[in-house]
NUGU-89459 format. One record per atom (N, C-alpha, C): atom name; residue number from 1; residue in three letters; x, y, z. Coordinates in steps of 0.2 Angstrom, whole numbers. Example, Ala and Ser with C-alpha at 12.3 -4.5 7.8 and 13.67 -1.06 7.14 Angstrom:
2
pt atome:N, num:1, residu:ALA, X:66, Y:-28, Z:39
pt atome:CA, num:1, residu:ALA, X:62, Y:-22, Z:39
pt atome:C, num:1, residu:ALA, X:66, Y:-16, Z:39
pt atome:N, num:2, residu:SER, X:64, Y:-11, Z:35
pt atome:CA, num:2, residu:SER, X:68, Y:-5, Z:36
pt atome:C, num:2, residu:SER, X:64, Y:0, Z:39
//
This chain:
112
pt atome:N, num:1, residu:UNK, X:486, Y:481, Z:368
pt atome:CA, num:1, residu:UNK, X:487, Y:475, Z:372
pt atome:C, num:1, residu:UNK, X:488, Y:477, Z:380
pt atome:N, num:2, residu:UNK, X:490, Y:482, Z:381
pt atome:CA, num:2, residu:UNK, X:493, Y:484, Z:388
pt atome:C, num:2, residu:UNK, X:487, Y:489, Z:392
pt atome:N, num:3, residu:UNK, X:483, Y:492, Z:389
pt atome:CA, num:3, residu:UNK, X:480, Y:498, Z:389
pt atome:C, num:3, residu:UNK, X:477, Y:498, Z:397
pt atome:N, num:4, residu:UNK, X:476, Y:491, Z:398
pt atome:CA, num:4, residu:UNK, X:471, Y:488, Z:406
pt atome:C, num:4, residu:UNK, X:477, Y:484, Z:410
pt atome:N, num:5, residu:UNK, X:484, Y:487, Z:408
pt atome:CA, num:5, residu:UNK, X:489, Y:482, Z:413
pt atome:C, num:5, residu:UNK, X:492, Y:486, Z:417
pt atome:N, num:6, residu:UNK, X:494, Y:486, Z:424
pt atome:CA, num:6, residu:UNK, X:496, Y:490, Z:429
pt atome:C, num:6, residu:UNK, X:505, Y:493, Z:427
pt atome:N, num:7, residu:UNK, X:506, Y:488, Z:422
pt atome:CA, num:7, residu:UNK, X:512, Y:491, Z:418
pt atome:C, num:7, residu:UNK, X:514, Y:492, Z:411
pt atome:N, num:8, residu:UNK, X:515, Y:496, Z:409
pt atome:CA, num:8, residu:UNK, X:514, Y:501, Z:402
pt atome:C, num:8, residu:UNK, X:522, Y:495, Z:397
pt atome:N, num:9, residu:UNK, X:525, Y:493, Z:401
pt atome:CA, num:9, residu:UNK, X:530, Y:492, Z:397
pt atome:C, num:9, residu:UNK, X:532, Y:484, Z:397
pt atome:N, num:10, residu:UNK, X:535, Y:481, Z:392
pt atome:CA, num:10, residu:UNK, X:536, Y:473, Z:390
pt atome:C, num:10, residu:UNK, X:542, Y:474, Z:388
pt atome:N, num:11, residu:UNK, X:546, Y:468, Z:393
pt atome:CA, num:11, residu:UNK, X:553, Y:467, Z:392
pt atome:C, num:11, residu:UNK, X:551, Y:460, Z:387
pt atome:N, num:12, residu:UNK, X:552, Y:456, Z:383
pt atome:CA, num:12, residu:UNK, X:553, Y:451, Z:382
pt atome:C, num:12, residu:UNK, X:558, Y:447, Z:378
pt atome:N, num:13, residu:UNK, X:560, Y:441, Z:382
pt atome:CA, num:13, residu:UNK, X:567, Y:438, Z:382
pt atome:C, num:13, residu:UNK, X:565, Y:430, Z:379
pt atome:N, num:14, residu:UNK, X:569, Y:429, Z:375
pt atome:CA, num:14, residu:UNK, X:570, Y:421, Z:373
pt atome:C, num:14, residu:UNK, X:579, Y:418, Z:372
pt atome:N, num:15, residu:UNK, X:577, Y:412, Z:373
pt atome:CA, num:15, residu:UNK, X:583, Y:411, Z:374
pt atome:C, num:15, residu:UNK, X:586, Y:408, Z:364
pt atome:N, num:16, residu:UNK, X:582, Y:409, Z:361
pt atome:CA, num:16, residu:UNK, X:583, Y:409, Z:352
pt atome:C, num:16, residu:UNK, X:588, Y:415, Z:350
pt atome:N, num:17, residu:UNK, X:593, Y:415, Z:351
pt atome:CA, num:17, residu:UNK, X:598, Y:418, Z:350
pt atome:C, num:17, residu:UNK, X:602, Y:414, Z:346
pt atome:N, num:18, residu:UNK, X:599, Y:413, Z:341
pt atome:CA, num:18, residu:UNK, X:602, Y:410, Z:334
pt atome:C, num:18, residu:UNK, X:605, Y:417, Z:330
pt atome:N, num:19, residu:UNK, X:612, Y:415, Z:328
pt atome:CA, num:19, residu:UNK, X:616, Y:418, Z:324
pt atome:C, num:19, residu:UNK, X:619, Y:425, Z:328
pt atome:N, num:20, residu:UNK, X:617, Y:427, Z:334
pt atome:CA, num:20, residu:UNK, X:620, Y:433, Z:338
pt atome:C, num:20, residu:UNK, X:625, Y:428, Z:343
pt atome:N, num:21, residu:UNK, X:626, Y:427, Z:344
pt atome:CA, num:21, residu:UNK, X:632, Y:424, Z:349
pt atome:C, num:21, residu:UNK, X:631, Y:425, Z:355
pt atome:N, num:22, residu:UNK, X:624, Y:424, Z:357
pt atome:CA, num:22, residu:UNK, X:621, Y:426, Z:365
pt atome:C, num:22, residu:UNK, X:618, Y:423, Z:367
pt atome:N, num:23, residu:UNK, X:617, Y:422, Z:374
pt atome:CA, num:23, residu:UNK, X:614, Y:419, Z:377
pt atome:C, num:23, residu:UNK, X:605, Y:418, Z:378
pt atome:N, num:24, residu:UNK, X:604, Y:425, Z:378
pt atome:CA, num:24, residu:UNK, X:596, Y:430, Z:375
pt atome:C, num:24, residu:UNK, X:597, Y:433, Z:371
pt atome:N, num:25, residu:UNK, X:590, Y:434, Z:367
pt atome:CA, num:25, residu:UNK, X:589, Y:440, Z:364
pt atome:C, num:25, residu:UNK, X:583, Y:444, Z:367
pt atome:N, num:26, residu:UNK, X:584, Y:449, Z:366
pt atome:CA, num:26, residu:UNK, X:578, Y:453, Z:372
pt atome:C, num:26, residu:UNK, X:575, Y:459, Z:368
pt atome:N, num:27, residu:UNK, X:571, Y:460, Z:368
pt atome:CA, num:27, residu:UNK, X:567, Y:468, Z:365
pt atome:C, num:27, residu:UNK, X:562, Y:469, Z:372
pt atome:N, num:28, residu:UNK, X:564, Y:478, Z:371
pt atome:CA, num:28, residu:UNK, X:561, Y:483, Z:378
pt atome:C, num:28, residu:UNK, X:556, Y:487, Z:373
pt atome:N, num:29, residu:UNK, X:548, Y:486, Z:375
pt atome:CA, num:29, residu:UNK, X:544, Y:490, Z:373
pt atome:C, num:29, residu:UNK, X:541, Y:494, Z:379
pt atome:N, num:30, residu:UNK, X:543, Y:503, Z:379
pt atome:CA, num:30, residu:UNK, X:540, Y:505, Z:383
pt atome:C, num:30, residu:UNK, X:538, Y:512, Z:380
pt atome:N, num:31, residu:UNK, X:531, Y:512, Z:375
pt atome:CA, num:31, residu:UNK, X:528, Y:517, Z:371
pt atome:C, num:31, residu:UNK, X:525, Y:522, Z:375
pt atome:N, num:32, residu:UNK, X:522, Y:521, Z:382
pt atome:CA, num:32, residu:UNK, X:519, Y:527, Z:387
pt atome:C, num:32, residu:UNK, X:525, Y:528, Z:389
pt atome:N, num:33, residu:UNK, X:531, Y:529, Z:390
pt atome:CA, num:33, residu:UNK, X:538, Y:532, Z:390
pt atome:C, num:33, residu:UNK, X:541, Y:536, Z:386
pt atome:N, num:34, residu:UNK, X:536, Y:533, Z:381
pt atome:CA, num:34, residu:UNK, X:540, Y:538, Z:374
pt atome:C, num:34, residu:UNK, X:544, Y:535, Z:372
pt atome:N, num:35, residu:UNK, X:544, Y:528, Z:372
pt atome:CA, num:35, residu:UNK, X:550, Y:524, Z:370
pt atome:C, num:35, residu:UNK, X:549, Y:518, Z:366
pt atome:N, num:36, residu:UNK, X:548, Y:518, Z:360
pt atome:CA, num:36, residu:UNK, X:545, Y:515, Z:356
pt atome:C, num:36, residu:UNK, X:547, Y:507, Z:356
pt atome:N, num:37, residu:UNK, X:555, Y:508, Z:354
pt atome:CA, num:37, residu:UNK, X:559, Y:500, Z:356
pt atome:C, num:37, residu:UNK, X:565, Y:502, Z:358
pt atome:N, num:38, residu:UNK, X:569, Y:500, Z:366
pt atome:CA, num:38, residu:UNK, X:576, Y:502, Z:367
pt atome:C, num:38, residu:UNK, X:581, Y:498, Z:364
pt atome:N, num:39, residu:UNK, X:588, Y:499, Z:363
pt atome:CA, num:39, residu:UNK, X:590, Y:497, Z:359
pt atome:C, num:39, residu:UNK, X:593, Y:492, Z:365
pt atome:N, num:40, residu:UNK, X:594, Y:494, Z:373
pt atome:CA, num:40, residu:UNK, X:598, Y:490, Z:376
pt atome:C, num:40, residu:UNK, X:597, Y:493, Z:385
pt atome:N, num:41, residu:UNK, X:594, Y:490, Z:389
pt atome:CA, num:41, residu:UNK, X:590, Y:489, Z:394
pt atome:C, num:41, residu:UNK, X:592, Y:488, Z:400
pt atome:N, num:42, residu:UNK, X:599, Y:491, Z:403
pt atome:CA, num:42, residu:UNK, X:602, Y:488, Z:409
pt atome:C, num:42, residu:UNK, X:598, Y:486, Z:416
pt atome:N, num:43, residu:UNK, X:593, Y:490, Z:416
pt atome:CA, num:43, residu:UNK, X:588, Y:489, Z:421
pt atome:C, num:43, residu:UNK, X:586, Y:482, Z:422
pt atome:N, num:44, residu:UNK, X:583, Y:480, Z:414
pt atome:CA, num:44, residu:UNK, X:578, Y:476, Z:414
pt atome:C, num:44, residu:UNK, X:583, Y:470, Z:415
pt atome:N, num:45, residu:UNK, X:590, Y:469, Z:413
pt atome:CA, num:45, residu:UNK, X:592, Y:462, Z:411
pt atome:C, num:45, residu:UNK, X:596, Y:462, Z:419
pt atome:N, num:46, residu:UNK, X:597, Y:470, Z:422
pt atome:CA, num:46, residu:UNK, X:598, Y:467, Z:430
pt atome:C, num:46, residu:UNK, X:592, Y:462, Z:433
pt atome:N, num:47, residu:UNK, X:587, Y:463, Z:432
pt atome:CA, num:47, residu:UNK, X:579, Y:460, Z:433
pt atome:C, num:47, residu:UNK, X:579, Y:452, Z:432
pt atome:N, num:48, residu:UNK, X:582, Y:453, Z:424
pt atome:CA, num:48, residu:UNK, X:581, Y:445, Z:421
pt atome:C, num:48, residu:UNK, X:591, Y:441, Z:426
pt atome:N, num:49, residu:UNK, X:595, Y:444, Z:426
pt atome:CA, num:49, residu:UNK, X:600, Y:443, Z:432
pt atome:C, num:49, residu:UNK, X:597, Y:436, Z:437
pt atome:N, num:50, residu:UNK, X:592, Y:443, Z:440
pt atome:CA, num:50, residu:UNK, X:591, Y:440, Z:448
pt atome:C, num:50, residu:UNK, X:587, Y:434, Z:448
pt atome:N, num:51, residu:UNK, X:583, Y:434, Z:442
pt atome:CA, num:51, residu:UNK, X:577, Y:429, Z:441
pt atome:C, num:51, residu:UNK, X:582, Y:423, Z:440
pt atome:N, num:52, residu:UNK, X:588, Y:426, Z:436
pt atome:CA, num:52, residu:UNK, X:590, Y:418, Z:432
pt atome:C, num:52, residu:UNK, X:596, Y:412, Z:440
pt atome:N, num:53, residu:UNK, X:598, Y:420, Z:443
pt atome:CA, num:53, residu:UNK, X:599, Y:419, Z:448
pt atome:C, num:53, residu:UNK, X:595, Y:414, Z:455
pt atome:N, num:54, residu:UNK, X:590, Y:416, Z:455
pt atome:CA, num:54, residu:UNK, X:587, Y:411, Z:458
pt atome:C, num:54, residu:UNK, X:582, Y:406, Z:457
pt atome:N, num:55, residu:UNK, X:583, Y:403, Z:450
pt atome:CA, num:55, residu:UNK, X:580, Y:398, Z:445
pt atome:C, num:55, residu:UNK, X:586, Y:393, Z:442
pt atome:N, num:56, residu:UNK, X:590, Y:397, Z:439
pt atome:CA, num:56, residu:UNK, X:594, Y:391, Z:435
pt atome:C, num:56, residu:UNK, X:602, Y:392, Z:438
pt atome:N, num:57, residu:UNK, X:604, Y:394, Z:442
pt atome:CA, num:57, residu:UNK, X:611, Y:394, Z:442
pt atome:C, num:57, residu:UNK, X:613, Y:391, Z:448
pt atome:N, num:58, residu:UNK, X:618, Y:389, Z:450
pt atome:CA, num:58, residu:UNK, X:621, Y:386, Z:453
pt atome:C, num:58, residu:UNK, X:621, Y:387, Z:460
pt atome:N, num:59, residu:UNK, X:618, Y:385, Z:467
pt atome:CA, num:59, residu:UNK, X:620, Y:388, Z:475
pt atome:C, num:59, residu:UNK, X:628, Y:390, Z:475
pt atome:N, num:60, residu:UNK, X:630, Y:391, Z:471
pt atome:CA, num:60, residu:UNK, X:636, Y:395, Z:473
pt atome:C, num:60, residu:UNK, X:641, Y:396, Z:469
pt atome:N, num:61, residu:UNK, X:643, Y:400, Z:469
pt atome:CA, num:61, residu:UNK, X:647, Y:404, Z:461
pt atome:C, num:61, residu:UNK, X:646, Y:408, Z:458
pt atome:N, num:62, residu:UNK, X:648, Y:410, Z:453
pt atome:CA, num:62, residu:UNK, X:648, Y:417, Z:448
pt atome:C, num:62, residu:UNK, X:646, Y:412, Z:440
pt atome:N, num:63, residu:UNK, X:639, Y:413, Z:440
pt atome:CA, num:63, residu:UNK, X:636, Y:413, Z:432
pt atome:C, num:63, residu:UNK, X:638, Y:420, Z:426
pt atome:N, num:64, residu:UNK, X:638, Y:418, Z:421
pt atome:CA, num:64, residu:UNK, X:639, Y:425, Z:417
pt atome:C, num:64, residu:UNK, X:635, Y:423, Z:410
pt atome:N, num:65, residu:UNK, X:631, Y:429, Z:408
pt atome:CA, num:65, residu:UNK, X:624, Y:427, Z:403
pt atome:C, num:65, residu:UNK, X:628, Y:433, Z:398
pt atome:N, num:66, residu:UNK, X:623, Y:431, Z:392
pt atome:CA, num:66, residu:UNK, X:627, Y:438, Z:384
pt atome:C, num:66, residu:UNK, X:618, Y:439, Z:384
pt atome:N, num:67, residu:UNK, X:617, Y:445, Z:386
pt atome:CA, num:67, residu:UNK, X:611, Y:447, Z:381
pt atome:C, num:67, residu:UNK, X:612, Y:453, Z:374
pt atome:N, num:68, residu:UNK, X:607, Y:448, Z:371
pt atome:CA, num:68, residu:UNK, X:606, Y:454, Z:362
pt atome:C, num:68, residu:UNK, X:602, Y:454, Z:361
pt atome:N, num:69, residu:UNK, X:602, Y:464, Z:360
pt atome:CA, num:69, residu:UNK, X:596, Y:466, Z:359
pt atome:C, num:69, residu:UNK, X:597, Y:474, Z:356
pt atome:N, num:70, residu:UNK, X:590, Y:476, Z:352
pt atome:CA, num:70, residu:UNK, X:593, Y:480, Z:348
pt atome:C, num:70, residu:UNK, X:596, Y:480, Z:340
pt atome:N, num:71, residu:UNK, X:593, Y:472, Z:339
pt atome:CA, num:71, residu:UNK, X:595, Y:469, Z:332
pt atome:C, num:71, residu:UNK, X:591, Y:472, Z:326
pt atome:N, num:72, residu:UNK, X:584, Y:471, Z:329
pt atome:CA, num:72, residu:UNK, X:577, Y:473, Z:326
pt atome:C, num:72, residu:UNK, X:577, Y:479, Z:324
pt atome:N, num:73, residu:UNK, X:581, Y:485, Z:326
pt atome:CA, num:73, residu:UNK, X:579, Y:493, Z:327
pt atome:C, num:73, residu:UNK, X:586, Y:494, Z:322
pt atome:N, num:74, residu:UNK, X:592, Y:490, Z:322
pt atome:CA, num:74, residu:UNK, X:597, Y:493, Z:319
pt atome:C, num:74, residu:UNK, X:601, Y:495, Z:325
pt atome:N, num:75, residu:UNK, X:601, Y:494, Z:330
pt atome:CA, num:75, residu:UNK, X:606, Y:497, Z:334
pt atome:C, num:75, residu:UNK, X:609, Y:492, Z:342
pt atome:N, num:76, residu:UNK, X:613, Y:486, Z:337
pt atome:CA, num:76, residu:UNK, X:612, Y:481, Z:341
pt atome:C, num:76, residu:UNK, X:617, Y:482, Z:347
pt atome:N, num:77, residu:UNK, X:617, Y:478, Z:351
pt atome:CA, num:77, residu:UNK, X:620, Y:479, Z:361
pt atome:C, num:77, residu:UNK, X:620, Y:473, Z:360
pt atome:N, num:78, residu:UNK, X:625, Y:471, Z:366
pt atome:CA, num:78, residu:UNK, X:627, Y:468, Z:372
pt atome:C, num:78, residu:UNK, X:629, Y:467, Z:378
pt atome:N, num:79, residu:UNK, X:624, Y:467, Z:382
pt atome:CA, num:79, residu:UNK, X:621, Y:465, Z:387
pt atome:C, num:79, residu:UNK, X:625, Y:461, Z:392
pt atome:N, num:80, residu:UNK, X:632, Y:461, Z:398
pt atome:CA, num:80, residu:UNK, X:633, Y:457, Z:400
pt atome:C, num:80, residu:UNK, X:630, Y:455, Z:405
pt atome:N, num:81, residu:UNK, X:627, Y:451, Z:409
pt atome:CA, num:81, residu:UNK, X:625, Y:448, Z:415
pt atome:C, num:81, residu:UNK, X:630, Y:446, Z:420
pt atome:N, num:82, residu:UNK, X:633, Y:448, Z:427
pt atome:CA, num:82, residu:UNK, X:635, Y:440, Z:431
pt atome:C, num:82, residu:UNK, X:630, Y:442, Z:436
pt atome:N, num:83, residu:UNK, X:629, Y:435, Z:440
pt atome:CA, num:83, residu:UNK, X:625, Y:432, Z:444
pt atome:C, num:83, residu:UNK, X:630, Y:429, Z:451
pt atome:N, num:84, residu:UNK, X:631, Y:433, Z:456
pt atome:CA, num:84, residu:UNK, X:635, Y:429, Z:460
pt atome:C, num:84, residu:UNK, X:630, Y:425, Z:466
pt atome:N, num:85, residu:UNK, X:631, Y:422, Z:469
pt atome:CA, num:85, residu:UNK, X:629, Y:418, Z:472
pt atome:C, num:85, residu:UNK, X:633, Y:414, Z:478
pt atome:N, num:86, residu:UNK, X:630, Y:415, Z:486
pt atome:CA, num:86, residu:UNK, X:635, Y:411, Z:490
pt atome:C, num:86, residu:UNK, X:629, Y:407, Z:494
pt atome:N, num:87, residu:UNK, X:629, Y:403, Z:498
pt atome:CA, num:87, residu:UNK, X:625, Y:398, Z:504
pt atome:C, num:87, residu:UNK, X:618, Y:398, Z:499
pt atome:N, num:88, residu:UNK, X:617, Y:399, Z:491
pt atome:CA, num:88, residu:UNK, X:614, Y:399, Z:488
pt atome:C, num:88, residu:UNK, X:605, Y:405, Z:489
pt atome:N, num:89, residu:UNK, X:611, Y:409, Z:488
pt atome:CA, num:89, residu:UNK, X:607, Y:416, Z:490
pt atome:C, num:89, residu:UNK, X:612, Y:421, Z:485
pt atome:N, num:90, residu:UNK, X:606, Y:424, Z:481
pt atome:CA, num:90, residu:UNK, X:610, Y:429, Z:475
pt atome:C, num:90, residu:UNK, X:612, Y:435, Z:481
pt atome:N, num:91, residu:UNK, X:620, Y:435, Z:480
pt atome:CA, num:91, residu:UNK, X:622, Y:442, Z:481
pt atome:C, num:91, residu:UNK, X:625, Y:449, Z:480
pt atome:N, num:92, residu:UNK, X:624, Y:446, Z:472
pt atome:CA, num:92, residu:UNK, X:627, Y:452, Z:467
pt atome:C, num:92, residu:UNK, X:625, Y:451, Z:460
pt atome:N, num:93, residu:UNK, X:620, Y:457, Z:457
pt atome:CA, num:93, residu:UNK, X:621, Y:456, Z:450
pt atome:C, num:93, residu:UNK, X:622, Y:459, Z:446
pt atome:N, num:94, residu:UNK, X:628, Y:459, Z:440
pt atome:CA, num:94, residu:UNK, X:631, Y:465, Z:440
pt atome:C, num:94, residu:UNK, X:628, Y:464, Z:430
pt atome:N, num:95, residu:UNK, X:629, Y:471, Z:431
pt atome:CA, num:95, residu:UNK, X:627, Y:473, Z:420
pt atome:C, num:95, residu:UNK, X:632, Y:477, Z:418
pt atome:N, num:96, residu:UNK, X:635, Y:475, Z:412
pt atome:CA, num:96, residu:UNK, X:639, Y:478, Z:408
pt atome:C, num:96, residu:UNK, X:638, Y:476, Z:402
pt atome:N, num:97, residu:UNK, X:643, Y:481, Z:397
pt atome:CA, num:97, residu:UNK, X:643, Y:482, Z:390
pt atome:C, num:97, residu:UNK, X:646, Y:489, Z:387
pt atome:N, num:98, residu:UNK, X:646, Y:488, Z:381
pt atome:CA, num:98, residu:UNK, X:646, Y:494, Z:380
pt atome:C, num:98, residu:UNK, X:642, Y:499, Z:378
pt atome:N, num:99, residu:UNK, X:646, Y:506, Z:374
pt atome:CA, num:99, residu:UNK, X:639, Y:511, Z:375
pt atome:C, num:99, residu:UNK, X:640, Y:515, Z:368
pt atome:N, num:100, residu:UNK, X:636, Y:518, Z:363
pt atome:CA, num:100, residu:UNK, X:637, Y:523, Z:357
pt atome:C, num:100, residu:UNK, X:635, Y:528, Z:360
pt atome:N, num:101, residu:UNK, X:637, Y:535, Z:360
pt atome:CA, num:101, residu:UNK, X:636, Y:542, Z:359
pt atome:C, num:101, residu:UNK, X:631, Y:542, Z:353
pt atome:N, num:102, residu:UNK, X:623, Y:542, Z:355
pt atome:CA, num:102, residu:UNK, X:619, Y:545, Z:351
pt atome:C, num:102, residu:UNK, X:617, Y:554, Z:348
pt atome:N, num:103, residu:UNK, X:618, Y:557, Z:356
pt atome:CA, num:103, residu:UNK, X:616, Y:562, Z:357
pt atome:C, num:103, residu:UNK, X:622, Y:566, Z:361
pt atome:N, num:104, residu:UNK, X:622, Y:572, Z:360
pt atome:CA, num:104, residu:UNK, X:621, Y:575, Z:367
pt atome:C, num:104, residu:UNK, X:620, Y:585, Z:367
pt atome:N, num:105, residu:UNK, X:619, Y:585, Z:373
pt atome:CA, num:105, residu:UNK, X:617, Y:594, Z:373
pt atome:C, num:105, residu:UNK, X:619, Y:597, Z:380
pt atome:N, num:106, residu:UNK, X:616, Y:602, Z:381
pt atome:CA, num:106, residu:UNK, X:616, Y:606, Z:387
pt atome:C, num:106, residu:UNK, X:611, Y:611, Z:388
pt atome:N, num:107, residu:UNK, X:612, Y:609, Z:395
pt atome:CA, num:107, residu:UNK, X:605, Y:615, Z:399
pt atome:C, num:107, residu:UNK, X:607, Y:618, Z:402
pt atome:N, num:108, residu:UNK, X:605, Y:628, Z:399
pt atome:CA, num:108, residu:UNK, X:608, Y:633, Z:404
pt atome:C, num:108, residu:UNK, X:602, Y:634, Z:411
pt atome:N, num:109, residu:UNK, X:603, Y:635, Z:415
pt atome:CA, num:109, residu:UNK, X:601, Y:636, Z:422
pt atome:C, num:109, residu:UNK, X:602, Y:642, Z:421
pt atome:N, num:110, residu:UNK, X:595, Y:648, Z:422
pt atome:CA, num:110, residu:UNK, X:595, Y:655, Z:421
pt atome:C, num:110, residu:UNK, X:598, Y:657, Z:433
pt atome:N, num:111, residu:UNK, X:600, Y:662, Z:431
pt atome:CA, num:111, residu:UNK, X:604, Y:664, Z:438
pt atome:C, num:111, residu:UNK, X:597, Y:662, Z:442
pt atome:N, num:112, residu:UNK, X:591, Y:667, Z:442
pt atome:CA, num:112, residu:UNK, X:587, Y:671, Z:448
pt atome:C, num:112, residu:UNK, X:584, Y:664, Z:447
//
């Protein structure tokens, strides 16, 4: 589907968030990355942030969105959104949640 598109990777968002307690549900497809399905994407919902930011939210104030994602894969997240906004100009948008320890390791650095 992507093979002739200038970007390898699909965010997609709906607001059918039936039974998760969130605002969106979202899945990150980015397979040329090596990334088959993310389970939670702060990039991309900074992204969907700014959009919601300068479409649906109010000239002035602090908006706050629940994204869910990662249901599909077994390894579900929560996704905060705020969206602040002053003279009706986004000026900050901020992502949080939390986080699971999947992995971790280390790299030795040879001296020479």
């Amino acid at each position: 589907l992507l093979a002739d598109a200038w970007s390898k990777e699909v965010y997609l968002v709906t607001r059918d968030a039936a039974g998760l307690e969130a605002d969106f549900r979202a899945r990150l497809f980015a397979p040329a990355a090596g990334i088959e399905e993310d389970p939670a994407t702060g990039a991309a919902a900074a992204a969907l942030g700014g959009w919601l930011g300068l479409r649906e939210t109010p000239a002035d104030g602090t908006s706050r969105h629940l994204i869910a994602q990662g249901h599909e894969i077994g390894r579900p997240s929560r996704l905060e959104i705020e969206v602040e906004k002053r003279a009706g100009e986004v000026v900050a948008v901020r992502v949080g949640g939390g986080a699971v320890l999947v992995s971790e390791g280390t790299i030795e650095v040879p001296d020479d």
